[in-house]
C-alpha positions in Angstrom: 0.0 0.0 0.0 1.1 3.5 -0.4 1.9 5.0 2.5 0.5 8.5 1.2 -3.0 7.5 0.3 -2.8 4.4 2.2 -4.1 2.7 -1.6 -2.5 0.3 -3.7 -1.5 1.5 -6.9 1.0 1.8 -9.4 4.3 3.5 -8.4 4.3 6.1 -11.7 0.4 6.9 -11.6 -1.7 9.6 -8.8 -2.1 8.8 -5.5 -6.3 7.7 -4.8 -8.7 8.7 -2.3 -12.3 8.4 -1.4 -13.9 11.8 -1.4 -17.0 12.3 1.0 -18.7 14.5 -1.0 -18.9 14.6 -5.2 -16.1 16.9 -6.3 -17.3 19.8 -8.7 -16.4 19.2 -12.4 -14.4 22.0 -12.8 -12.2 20.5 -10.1 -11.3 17.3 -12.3 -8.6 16.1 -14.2 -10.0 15.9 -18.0 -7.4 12.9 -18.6 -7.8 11.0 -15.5 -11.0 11.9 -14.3 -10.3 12.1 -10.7 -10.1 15.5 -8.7 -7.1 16.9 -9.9 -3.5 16.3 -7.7 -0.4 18.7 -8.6 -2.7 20.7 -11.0 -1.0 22.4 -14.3 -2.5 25.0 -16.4 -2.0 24.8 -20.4 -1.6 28.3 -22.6 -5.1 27.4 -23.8 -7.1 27.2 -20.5 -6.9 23.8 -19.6 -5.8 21.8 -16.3 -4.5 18.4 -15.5 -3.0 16.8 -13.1 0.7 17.2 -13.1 1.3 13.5 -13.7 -1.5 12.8 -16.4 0.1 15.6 -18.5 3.8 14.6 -18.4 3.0 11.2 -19.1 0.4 12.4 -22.2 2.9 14.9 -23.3 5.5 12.3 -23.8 3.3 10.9 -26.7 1.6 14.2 -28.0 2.3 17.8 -28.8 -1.2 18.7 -28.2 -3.7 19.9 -25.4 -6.2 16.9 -24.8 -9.1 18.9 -24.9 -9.1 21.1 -28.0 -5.7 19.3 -30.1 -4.0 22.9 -29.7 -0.5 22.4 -30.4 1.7 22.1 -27.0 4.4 21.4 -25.0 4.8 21.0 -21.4 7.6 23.3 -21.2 4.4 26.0 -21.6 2.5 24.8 -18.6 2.7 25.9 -15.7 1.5 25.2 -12.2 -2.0 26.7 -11.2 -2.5 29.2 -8.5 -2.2 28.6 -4.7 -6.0 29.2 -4.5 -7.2 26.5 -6.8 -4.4 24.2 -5.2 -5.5 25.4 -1.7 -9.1 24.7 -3.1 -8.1 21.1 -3.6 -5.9 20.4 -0.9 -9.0 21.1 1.3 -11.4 18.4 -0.8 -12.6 16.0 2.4 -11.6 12.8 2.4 -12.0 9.5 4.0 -10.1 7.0 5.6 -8.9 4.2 3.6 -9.1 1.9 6.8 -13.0 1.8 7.3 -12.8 -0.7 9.2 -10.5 0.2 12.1 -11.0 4.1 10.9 -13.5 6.5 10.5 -12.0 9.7 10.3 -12.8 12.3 7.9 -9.9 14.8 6.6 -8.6 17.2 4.3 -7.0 15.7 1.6 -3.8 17.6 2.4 -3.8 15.9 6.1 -4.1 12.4 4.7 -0.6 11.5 5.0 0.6 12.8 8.5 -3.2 11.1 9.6 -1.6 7.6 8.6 1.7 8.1 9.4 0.8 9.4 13.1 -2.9 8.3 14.3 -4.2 5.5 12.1 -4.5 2.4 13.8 -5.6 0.8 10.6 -2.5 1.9 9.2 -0.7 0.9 12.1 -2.2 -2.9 11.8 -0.8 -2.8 8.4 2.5 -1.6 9.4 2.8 -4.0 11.9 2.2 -7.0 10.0 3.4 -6.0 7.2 7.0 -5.9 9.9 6.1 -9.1 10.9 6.0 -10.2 7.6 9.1 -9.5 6.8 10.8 -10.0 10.4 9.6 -13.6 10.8 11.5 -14.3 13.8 12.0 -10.9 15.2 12.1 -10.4 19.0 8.7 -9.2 19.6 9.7 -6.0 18.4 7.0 -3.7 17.3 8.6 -0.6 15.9 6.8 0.8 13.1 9.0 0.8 9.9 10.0 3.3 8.0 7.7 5.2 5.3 10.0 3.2 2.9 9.5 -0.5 4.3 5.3 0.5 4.0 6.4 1.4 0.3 8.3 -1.3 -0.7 5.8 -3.3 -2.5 5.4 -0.6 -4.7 8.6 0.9 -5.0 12.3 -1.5 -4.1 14.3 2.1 -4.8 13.4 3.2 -1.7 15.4 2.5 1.6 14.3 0.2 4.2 15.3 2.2 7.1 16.9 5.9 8.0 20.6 7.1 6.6 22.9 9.6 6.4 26.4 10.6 5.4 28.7 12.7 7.3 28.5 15.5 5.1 28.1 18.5 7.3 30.6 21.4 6.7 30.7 24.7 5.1 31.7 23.4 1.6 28.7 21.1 1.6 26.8 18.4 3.2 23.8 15.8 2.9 20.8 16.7 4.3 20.2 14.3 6.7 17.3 12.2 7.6 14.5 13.7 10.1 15.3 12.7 13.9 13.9 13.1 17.4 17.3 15.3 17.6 17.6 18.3 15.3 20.7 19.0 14.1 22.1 15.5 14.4 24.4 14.3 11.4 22.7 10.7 12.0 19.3 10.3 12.8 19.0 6.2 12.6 20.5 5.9 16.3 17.7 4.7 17.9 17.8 1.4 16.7 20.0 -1.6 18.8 23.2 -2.9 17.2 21.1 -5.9 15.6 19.6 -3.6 13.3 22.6 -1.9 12.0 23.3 -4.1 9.4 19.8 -3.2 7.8 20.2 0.1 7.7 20.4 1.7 3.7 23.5 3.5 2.8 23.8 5.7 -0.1 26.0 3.7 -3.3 27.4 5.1 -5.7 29.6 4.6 -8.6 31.5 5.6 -11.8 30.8 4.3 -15.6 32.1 5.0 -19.1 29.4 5.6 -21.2 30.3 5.8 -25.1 27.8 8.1 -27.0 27.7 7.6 -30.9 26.2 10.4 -32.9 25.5 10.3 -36.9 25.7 13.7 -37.4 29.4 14.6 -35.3 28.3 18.2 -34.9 24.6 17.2 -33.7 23.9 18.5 -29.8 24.0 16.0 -27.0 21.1 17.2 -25.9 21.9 17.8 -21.8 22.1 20.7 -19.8 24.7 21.0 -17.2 25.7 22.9 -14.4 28.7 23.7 -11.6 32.2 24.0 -12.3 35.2 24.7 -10.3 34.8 28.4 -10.5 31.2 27.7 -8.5 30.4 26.2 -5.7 28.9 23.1 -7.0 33.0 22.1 -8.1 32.0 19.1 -10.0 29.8 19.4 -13.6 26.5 17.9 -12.9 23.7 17.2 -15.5 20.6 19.2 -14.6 18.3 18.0 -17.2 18.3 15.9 -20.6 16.3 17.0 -23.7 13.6 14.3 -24.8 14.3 13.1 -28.5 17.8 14.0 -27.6 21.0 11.8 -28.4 21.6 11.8 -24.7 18.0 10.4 -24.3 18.1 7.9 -26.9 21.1 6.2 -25.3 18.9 6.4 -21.9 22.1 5.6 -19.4 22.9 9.3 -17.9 20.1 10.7 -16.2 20.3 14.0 -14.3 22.3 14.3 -11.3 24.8 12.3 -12.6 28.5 14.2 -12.2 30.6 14.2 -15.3 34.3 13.5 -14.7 35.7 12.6 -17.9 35.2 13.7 -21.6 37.4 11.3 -24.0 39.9 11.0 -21.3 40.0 14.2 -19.9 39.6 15.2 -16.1 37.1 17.8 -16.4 36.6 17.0 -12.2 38.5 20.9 -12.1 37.5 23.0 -15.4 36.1 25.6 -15.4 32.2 25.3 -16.5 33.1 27.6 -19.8 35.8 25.0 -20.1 33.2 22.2 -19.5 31.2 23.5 -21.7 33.9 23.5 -24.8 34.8 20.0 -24.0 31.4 18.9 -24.0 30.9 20.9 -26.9 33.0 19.8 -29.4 32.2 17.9 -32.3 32.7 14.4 -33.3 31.0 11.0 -34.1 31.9 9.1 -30.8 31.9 10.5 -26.9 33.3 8.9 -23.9 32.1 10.0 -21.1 33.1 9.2 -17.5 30.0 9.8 -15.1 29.4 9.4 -11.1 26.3 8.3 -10.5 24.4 7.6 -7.3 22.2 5.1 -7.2 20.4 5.8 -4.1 19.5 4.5 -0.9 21.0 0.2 -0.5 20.6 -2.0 2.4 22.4 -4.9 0.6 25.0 -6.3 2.9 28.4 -6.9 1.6 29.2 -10.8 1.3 33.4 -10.6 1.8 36.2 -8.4 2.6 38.6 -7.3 0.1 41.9 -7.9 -0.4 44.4 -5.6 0.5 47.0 -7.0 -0.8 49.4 -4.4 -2.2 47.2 -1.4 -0.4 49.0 0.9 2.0 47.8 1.2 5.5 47.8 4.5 7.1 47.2 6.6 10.1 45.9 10.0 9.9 44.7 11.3 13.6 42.1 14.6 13.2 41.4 17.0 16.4 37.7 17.8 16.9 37.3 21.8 18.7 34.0 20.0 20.3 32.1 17.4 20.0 29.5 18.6 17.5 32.4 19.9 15.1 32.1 18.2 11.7 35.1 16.8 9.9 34.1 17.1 6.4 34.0 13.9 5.1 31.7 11.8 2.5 31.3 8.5 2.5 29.5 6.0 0.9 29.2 2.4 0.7 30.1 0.3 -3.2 28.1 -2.4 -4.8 30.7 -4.7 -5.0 33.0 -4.4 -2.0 32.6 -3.9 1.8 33.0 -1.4 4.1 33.3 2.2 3.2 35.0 4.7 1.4 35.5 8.2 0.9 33.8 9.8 -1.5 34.2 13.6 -1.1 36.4 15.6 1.1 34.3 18.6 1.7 35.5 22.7 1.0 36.2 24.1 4.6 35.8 21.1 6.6 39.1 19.6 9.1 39.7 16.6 6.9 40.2 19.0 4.1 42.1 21.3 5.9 44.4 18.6 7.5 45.2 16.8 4.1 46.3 13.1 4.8 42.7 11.7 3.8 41.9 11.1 -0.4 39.4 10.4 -1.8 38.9 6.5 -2.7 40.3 5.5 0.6 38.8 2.8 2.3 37.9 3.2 6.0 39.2 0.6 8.2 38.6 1.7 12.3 37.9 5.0 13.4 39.0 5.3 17.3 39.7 1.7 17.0 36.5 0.4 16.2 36.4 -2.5 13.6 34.8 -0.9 10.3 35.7 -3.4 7.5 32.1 -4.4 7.4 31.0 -1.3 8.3 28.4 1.2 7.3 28.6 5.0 6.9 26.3 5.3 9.6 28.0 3.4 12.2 31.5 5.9 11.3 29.0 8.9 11.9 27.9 7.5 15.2 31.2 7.4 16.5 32.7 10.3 15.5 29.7 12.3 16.6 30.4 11.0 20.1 34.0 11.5 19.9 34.5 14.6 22.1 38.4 15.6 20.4 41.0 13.3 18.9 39.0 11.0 15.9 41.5 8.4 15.1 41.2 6.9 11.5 43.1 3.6 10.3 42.7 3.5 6.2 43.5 1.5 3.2 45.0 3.6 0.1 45.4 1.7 -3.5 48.6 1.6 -4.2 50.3 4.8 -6.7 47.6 7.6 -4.8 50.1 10.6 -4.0 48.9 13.0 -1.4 49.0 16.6 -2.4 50.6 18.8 -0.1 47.8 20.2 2.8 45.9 22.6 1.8 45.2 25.6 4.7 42.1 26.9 3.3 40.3 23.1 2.7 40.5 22.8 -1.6 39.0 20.0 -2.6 39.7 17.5 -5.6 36.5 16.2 -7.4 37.2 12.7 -8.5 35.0 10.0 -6.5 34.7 6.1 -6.0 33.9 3.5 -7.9 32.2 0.2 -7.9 32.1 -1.4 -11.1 36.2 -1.0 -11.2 37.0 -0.9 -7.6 38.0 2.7 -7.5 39.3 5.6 -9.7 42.1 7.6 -9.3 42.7 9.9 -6.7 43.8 13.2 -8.3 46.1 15.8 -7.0 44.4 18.1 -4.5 44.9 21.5 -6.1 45.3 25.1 -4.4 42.3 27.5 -5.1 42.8 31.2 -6.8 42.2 33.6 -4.3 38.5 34.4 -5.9 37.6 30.7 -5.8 33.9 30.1 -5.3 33.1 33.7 -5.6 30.5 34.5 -8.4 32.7 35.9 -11.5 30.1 37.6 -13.2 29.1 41.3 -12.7 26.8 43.4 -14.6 26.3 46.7 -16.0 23.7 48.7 -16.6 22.8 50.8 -20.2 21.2 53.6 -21.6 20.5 53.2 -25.1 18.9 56.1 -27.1 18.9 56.0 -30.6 17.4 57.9 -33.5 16.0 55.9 -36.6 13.7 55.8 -39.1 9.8 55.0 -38.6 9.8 51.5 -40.7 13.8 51.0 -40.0 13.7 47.5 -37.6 15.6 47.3 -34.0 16.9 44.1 -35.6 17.0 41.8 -32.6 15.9 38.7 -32.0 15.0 37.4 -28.1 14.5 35.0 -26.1 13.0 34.2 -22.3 9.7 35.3 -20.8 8.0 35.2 -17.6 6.2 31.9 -19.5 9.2 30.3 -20.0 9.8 27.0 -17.8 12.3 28.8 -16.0 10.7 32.3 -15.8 13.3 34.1 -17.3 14.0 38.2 -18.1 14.3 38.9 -21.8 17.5 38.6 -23.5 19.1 39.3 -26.5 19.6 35.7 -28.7 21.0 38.2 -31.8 22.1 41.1 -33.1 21.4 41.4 -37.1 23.3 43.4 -39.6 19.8 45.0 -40.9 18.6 46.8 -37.8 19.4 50.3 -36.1 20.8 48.6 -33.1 23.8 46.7 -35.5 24.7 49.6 -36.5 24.8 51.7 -33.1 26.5 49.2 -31.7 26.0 49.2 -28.0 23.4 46.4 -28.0 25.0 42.8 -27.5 24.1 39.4 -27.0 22.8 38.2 -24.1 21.9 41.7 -22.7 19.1 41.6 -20.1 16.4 44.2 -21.8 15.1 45.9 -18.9 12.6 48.6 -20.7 12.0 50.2 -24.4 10.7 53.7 -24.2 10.1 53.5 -20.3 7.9 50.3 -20.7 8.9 47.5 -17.9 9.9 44.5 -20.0 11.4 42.2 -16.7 7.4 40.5 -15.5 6.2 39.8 -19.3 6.3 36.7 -21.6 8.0 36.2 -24.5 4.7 37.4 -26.7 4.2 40.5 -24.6 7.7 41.5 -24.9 7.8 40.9 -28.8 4.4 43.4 -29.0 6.5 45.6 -27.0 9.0 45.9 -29.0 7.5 46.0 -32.4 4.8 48.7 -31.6 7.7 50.4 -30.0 10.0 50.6 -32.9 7.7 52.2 -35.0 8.7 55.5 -33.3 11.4 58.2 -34.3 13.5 57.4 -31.4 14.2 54.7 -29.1 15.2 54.6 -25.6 16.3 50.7 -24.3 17.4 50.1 -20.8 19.6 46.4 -20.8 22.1 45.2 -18.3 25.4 44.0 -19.9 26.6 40.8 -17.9 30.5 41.1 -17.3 32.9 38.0 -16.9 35.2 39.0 -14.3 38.0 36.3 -14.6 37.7 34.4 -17.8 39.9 35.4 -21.0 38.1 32.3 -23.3 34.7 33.3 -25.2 33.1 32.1 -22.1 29.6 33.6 -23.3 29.9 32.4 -26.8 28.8 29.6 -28.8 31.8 29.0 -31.5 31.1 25.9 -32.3 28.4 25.6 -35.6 25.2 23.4 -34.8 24.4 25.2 -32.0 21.6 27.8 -31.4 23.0 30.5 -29.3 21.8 30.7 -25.3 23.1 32.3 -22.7 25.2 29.9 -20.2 23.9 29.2 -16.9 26.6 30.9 -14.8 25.7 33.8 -17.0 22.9 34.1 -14.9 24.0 33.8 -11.8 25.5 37.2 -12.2 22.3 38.9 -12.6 21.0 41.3 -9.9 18.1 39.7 -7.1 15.4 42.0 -8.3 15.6 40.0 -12.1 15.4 36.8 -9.9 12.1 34.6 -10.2 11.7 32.4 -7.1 9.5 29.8 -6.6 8.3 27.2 -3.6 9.0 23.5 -3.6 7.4 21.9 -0.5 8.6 18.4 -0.1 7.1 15.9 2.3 8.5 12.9 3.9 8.6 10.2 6.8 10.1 10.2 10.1 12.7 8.1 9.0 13.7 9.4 5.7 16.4 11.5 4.1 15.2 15.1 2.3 17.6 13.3 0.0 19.9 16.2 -2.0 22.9 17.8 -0.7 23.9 21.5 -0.5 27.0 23.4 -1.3 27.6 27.0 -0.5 27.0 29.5 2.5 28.6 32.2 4.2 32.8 31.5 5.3 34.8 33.9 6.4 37.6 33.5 3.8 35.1 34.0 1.1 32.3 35.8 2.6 28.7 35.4 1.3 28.3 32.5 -1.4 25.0 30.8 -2.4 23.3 27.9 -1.8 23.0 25.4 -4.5 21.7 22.0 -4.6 24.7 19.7 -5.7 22.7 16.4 -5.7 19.4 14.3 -5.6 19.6 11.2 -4.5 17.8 8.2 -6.4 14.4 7.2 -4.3 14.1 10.3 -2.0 11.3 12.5 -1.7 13.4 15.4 -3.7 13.4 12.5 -6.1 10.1 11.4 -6.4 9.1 15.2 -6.1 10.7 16.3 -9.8 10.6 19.7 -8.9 13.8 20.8 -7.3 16.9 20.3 -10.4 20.2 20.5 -9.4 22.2 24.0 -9.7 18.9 25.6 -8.2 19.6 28.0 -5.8 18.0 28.3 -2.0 17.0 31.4 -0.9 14.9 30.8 1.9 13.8 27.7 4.3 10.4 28.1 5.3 10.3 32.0 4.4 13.4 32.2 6.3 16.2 34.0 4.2 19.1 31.9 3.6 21.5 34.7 2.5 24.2 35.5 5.3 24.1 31.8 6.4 26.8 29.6 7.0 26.8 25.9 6.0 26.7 24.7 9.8 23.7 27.7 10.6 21.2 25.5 7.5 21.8 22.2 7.6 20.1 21.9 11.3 17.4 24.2 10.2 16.7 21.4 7.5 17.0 18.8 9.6 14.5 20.3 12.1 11.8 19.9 9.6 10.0 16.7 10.2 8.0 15.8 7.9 7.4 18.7 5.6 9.8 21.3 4.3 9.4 24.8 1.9 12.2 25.6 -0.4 12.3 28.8 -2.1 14.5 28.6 -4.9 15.6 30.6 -8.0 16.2 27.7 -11.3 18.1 29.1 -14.0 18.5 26.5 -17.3 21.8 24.6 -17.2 24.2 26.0 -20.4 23.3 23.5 -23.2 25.8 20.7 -24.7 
């Protein structure tokens, strides 16, 4: 049964419910028929559920109802009162028998999860079930173990890395003690082999193209001159070559491109790699594969390995050391995945990536989880002792004061990649390296003489973006005056605000504007600070020209369009994406971005929240002027529901 509706039904379709009243036809979903869940507006005045319209879009390019032509791209979510309007629809228990509540739709969930004894009979035997000869225990399971019938990609029970540091850090799972890096401590030692850990691994993925100029079809984000570090894929194009082949997804981390370490480009450098033409691509991609409770059969060999020491000294007790790790498919124990910007592992230098954890304070870990290191280092009030295993040929780099990072990860389908050099940041590291200007054009011109621009964005674009300049022709006034550019931000023609319209508004605009004698535009002019390539170009033929994504995270707040992503989940589960950014003292006030979404988690299954987005506020409280350490508790405090704002700008197109 699903642990939302408390109904059995398939994982990809709504949730159900039994309604105590009839629901008012302009309140249903035209595809599905059933009141509408996630409701989305079409361009033509029609609303489906968000679910029934992705999956019908994936097969047509037209509105249901009247066979307008459409993409999903133009829908958009419909206003909080209609959703308000439907999250208040009165529902029924599912569990007659033991149940005869009545609720709000919206309540539903947190009704099952906390005061249902119907739901709680389920839960039971559904543990018994599965715990044949468990000792009498009756502990509910996790919202994942009541989904599991439905859904084997999510975990059986609570995790979380240590990943809790001011370069970034998992959002760990809810517990009855906010601000914990582990929640799942309530459990005895017979349950910690049950416990999920978060796998992940590297693969080379070979992408043949027909035409060698033809686009791959992804967008990406991050780069070593953000905060994000790695290059992560924030979305893939349908009908795209990336699609076709169907093995990256987004999320996944790009560290190679035909045998190049792209772990510590630049993302204009990313870009060019990513960019350039040719029939055949290899690509080397992390990719986490969510939430595993699969215990490892045998120990590896460590024949040939190097064992070493490294000692690291805690301030206090709840002081995090920085460190990722995760568990492989094919080996035991665990590893380091990520040695996170600012954090004392970082700082200190001896650890690498890759290396295998062996005891921490002298505690036996060779069949250990992530969770079990966390425990004991969050109850380690100074000296954490670590005992690892290094492959042999990994160099460390020299230690690094201010906590640089290197960006290559683990491995389970080869054992492990290389290690790479850690690297010493430029002094503007992680600072945003874009700037803007703002322009006065006034020209004079003839009556029927054109501007001669082309744009692109809107307000009704997928990402809500300002108009922009896509091109400059040689048969307008504006060619020939010069000032105008590329990827300007138009801000107003003859004193008309152009930032809050769509793309059609702003073309009327524009049009009825040029018709006059003169012509006053207002544009911002986005400035790369630090990069002497064409970072804002497109060289390269075959590709249509759009601004790159770190192009706009040098625009100004007020041309910022947020939006709110409330995610729900159990007690017992993970948020499931990790944050970089935040305030430091060395680097003063950086962003928040999300860096990953984890496989099976309710960011997931939610579909809304892409990596590269930006937070901007927790619950309507700001996040700008935060540190790292100041957010990740004010996550974790949220039980079972959480509201993101966040700004999304598109991911620079490869």
């Amino acid at each position: 049964l699903c642990c939302e509706c408390g109904q059995a039904h398939p994982l990809l379709d709504n949730h159900l419910y039994n309604f105590q009243d009839e629901v008012d036809d302009e309140l249903i979903c035209h595809i599905c028929l059933q009141p509408l869940l996630q409701p989305m507006d079409t361009p033509c005045g029609h609303t489906y559920c968000f679910k029934c319209l992705e999956n019908f879009m994936q097969e047509y390019s037209f509105c249901p109802m009247d066979r307008k032509k459409l993409s999903f791209q133009q829908c958009h979510k419909s206003s909080l009162l209609v959703r308000n309007l439907l999250d208040k629809l009165v529902v029924l228990c599912p569990f007659k028998a033991e149940c005869q509540q009545t609720m709000q739709r919206c309540e539903l969930e947190a009704h099952l999860q906390n005061r249902c004894p119907g739901f709680k009979k389920y839960r039971s035997e559904l543990q018994r079930k599965k715990n044949p000869i468990s000792k009498g225990k009756e502990d509910p399971p996790a919202k994942g173990e009541t989904n599991m019938p439905r859904d084997p990609e999510v975990p059986s029970g609570g995790c979380s890395l240590v990943a809790e540091s001011s370069g970034a850090a998992v959002v760990s799972l809810g517990t009855a003690e906010p601000g914990l890096v582990n929640p799942a401590f309530e459990e005895t030692e017979e349950d910690l082999p049950q416990r999920s850990s978060l796998v992940a691994e590297t693969t080379t993925i070979e992408i043949h193209r027909e035409d060698p100029e033809e686009e791959l079809g992804m967008r990406i984000v991050g780069g070593k001159d953000t905060p994000l570090g790695n290059i992560v894929v924030q979305e893939v194009l349908r009908d795209s070559v990336i699609a076709a082949d169907g093995r990256i997804a987004p999320g996944d981390h790009i560290l190679e491109v035909n045998g190049v370490n792209i772990s510590s480009v630049t993302h204009c450098q990313a870009v060019s790699f990513l960019r350039h033409p040719g029939p055949v691509l290899h690509l080397m991609v992390l990719q986490e594969k969510g939430f595993s409770s699969k215990t490892a059969q045998q120990d590896a060999s460590s024949t040939q390995r190097e064992v070493i020491h490294v000692t690291l000294v805690k301030r206090d007790r709840s002081e995090p050391l920085g460190i990722k790790l995760i568990r492989k498919t094919d080996e035991a124990g665990i590893f380091i995945l990520d040695l996170l910007e600012g954090g004392l592992a970082a700082k200190n230098g001896k650890l690498s990536r890759n290396d295998r954890v062996l005891s921490i304070n002298g505690q036996d870990l060779r069949q250990g989880t992530p969770e079990a290191a966390a425990q004991i280092i969050q109850t380690t009030e100074s000296r954490v002792n670590f005992v690892i295993l290094r492959q042999p040929g990994v160099q460390l780099g020299e230690p690094v004061e201010d906590g640089s990072t290197s960006n290559s990860s683990s491995s389970s389908s080869n054992g492990g990649s290389p290690v790479h050099h850690r690297r010493r940041p430029d002094q503007n590291h992680y600072r945003r390296k874009s700037s803007y200007q703002k322009k006065t054009v006034a020209i004079k011109k003839e009556p029927k003489e054109s501007l001669g621009i082309t744009i692109g964005g809107g307000r009704d674009n997928k990402n809500k973006l300002p108009i922009y300049v896509t091109s400059v022709q040689p048969i307008g006034c504006l060619f020939r005056d010069g000032r105008i550019k590329r990827g300007d931000v138009l801000l107003s023609i003859n004193g008309i605000d152009l930032t809050h319209l769509n793309y059609y508004e702003a073309v009327s605009a524009l049009k009825s504007n040029a018709a006059s004698h003169s012509v006053t535009l207002k544009a911002l002019e986005i400035l790369s600070l630090n990069s002497p390539e064409p970072s804002l170009d497109i060289r390269e033929q075959g590709f249509s020209w759009s601004p790159l994504w770190i192009m706009w995270l040098g625009l100004p707040s007020y041309l910022h369009f947020c939006q709110d992503i409330v995610l729900s989940k159990g007690n017992l589960e993970s948020w499931g994406f990790s944050i970089v950014g935040g305030f430091e003292e060395s680097k003063g006030n950086q962003p928040f971005f999300i860096k990953t979404i984890v496989p099976g988690t309710p960011a997931f299954r939610d579909r809304k929240l892409k990596c590269g987005d930006e937070i901007v506020a927790v619950n309507g409280v700001p996040a700008i002027g935060m540190s790292n350490s100041e957010l990740i508790p004010m996550l974790k405090e949220q039980r079972n529901k959480v509201t993101l704002t966040v700004v999304s700008w598109p991911g620079s197109l490869v």
